[in-house]
C-alpha positions as CSV (number, residue, x, y, z in Angstrom):
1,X,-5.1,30.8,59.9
2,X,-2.0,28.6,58.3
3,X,-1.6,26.7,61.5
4,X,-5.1,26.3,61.9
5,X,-5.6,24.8,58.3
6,X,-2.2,22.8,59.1
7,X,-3.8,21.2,62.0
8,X,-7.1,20.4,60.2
9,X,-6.0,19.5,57.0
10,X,-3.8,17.0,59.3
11,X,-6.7,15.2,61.1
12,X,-9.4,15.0,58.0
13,X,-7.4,15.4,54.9
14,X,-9.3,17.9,53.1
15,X,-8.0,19.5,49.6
16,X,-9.4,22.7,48.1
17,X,-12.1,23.3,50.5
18,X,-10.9,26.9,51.7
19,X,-10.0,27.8,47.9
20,X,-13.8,27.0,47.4
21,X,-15.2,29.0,50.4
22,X,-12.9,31.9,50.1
23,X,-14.8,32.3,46.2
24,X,-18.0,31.7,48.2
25,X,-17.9,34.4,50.3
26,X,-16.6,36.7,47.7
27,X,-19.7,36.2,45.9
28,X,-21.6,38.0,49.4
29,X,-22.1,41.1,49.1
30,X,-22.3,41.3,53.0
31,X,-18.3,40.1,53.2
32,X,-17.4,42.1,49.7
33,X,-18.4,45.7,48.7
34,X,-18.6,44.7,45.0
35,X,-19.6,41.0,43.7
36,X,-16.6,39.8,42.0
37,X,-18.4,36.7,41.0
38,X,-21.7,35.3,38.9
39,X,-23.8,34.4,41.9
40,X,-24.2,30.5,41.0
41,X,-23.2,27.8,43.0
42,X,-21.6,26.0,39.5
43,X,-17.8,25.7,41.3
44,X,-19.6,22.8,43.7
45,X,-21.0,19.7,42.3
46,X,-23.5,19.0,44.0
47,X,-23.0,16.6,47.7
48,X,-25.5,14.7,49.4
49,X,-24.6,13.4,52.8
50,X,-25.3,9.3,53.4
51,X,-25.9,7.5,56.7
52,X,-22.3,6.6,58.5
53,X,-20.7,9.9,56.9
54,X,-19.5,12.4,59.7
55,X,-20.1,16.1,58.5
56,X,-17.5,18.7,59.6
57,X,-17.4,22.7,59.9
58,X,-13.9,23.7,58.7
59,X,-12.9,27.0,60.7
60,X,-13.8,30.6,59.1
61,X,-12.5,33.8,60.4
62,X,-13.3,37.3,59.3
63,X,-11.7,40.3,59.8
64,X,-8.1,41.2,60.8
65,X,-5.8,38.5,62.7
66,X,-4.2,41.5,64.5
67,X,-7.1,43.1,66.0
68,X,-7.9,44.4,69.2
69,X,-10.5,42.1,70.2
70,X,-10.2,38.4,69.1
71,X,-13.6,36.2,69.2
72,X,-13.5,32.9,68.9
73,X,-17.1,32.1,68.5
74,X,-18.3,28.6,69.1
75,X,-21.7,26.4,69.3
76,X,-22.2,23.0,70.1
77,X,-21.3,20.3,67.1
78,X,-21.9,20.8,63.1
79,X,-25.3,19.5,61.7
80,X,-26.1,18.2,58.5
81,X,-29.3,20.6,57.8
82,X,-29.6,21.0,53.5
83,X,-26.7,19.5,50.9
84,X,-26.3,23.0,49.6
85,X,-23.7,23.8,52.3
86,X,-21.7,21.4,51.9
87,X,-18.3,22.1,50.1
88,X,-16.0,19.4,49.6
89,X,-16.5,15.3,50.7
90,X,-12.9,13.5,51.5
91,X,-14.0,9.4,52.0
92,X,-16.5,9.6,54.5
93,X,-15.4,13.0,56.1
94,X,-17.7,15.8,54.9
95,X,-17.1,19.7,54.9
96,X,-19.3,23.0,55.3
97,X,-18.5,26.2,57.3
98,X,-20.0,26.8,60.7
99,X,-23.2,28.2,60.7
100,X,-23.3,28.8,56.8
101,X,-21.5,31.9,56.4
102,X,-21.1,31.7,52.7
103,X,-25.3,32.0,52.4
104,X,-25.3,34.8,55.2
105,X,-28.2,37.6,54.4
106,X,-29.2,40.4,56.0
107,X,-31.7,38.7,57.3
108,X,-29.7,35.7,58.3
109,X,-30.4,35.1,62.4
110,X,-26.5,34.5,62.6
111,X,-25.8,37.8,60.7
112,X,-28.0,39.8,62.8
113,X,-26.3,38.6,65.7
114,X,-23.0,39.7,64.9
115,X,-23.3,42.5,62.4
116,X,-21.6,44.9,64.2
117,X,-18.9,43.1,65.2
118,X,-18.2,42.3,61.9
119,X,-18.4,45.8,60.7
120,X,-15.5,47.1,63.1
121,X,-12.5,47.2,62.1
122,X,-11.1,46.6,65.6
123,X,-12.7,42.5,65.4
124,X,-11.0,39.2,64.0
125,X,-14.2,36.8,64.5
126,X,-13.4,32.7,64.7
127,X,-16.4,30.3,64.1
128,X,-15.8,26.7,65.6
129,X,-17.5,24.3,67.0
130,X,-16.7,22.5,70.4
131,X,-17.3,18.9,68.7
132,X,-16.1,18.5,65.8
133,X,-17.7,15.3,64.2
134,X,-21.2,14.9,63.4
135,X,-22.5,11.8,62.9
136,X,-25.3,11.0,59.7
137,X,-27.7,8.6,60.4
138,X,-30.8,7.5,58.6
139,X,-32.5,10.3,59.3
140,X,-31.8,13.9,60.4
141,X,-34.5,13.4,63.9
142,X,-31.8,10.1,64.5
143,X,-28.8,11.7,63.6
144,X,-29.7,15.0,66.0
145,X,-30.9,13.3,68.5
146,X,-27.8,11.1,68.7
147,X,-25.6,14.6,68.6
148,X,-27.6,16.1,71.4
149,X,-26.8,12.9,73.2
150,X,-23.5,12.4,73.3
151,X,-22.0,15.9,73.5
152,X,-20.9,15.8,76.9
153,X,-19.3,12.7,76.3
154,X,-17.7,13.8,72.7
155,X,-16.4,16.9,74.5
156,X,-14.4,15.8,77.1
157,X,-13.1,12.9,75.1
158,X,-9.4,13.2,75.4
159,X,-8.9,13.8,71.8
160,X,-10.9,16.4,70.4
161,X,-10.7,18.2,73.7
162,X,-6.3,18.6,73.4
163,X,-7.9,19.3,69.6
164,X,-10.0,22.1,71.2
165,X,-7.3,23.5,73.5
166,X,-4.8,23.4,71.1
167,X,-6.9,25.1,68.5
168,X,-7.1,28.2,70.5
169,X,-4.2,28.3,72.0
170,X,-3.2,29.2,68.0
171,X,-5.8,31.7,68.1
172,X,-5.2,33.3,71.4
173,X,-8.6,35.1,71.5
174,X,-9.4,38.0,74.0
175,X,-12.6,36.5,74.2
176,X,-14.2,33.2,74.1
177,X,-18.2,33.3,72.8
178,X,-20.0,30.2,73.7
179,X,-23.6,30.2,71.7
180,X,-26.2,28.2,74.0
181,X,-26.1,27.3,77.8
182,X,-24.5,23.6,76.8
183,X,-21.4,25.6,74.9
184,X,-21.0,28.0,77.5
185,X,-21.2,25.5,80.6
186,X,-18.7,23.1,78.9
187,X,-16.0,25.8,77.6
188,X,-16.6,27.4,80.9
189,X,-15.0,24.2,83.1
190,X,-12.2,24.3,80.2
191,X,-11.5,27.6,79.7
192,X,-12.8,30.1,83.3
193,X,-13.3,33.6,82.7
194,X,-12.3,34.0,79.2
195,X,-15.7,32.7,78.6
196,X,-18.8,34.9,77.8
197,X,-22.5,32.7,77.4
198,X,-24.6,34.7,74.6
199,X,-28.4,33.1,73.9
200,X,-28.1,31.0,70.8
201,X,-29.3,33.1,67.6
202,X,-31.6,30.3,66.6
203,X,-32.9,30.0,69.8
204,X,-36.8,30.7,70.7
205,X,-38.1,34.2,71.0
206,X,-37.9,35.6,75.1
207,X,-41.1,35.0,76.4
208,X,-41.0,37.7,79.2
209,X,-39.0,40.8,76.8
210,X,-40.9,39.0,73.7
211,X,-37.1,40.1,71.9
212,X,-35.6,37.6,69.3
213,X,-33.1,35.9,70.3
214,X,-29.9,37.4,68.1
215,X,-31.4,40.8,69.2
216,X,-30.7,39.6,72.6
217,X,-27.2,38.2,71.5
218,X,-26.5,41.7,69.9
219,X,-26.9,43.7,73.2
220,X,-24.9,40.6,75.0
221,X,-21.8,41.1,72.8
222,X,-22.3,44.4,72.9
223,X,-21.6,45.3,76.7
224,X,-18.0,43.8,75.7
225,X,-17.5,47.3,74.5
226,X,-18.9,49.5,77.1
C-alpha cells in the first residue's frame, strides 16, 4: 500500500487519515480477535460535509499483499451518506473509507458479502472506487442525482481514468470485482476479462429467487474458487 498512499496523498493532500483508520479498525472485532481499543469514536472530531466540498474514499485493503488471489473490489463513486464516516477534511477535499469498513458488523450487507473472502488466508481484498470525487450539493437527493449523472462522463475523463489504470497496475490484482452493472460495464471496456460483475450488496432483494442481494454476491465470488 506505500505507493498507493504515495499517489493519493499526491493528488488530495491528506495527513493522518490512515493512522486514524488503521485505530478504527482495530477497534472491530470483525478485523481484530481482541479489541485493543475503548470503542468511542473520541480520536475524530466530529465533520460535517458543506455544499461545494467533494467527499473521497481513501483506499483500504485487508489481508496479505502476497496472497494467492488479489481482489480489487470496486463500486461506482463515494457518497456522502452520515458525517460519522468521515475521517479527516483537507480544504475542501473530504475523506472516509469505501463502503464504511471501520463500522462493518456482522450484519453489515457489505460484510456478508465478503465474509469469507476475508476469512482466508489465501485473499488480499482492495476497496476503490471507479470515480473518485463526489460532489456535495445542497442536498444529498441533488448531490446523488448529480453523481449518478455524470459517471460515465467522470470515468472516462482522461484524468482519473490514467488515475484508475495506474492505481491497479500498483496492485496487480488476479481479479477485478466490479459491484453493480454500471461498475462492471465501464471497468469491463477498460480492463477485458480480468473483470468479474457481482450484484451490488445494497441492491434490491431478487424478485424471481426472493435471495438478498449479498447472498447472491457470496455464491458469485464464490465460483472464483471452484
Amino acid at each position: 500500500m506505500k505507493d498507493i498512499k504515495s499517489i493519493y496523498c499526491n493528488r488530495y493532500g491528506f495527513r493522518d487519515f490512515y493512522k486514524i483508520t488503521t485505530e478504527l479498525i482495530k477497534k472491530n472485532s470483525l478485523f481484530c480477535e481482541q479489541k485493543l481499543y475503548e470503542t468511542s469514536k473520541s480520536i475524530i472530531d466530529k465533520i460535517e460535509c458543506q455544499n461545494g466540498d467533494i467527499r473521497v474514499d481513501l483506499p483500504i485493503s485487508l489481508g496479505k499483499e502476497n496472497a494467492k488471489y488479489r481482489f480489487a473490489i470496486l463500486g461506482l463513486e463515494p457518497r456522502d451518506s452520515n458525517s460519522k464516516f468521515n475521517i479527516e477534511r483537507s480544504g475542501k477535499f473530504v475523506f472516509g473509507t469505501p463502503f464504511g469498513i471501520e463500522y462493518w458488523t456482522e450484519k453489515n450487507k457489505y460484510y456478508r458479502c465478503f465474509e469469507e473472502l476475508l476469512k482466508r488466508d489465501d485473499c488480499y481484498l482492495y476497496f476503490t472506487d471507479v470515480v473518485k470525487e463526489y460532489e456535495v450539493k445542497t442536498s444529498k437527493v441533488e448531490a446523488d442525482f448529480n453523481a449518478r449523472k455524470t459517471f460515465w462522463k467522470k470515468a472516462a475523463d482522461t484524468e482519473n481514468l490514467s488515475f484508475l489504470k495506474k492505481e491497479l497496475e500498483i496492485i496487480n490484482p488476479t481479479h477485478i470485482i466490479a459491484l453493480g452493472n454500471d461498475t462492471y460495464t465501464f471497468l469491463n471496456q477498460q480492463f477485458g476479462d480480468k473483470v468479474i460483475k457481482v450484484v451490488h450488496p445494497n441492491a434490491r432483494q431478487n424478485m424471481q429467487s426472493k435471495e438478498n442481494a449479498w447472498d447472491l454476491a457470496k455464491k458469485q465470488l464464490n465460483v472464483i474458487f471452484n
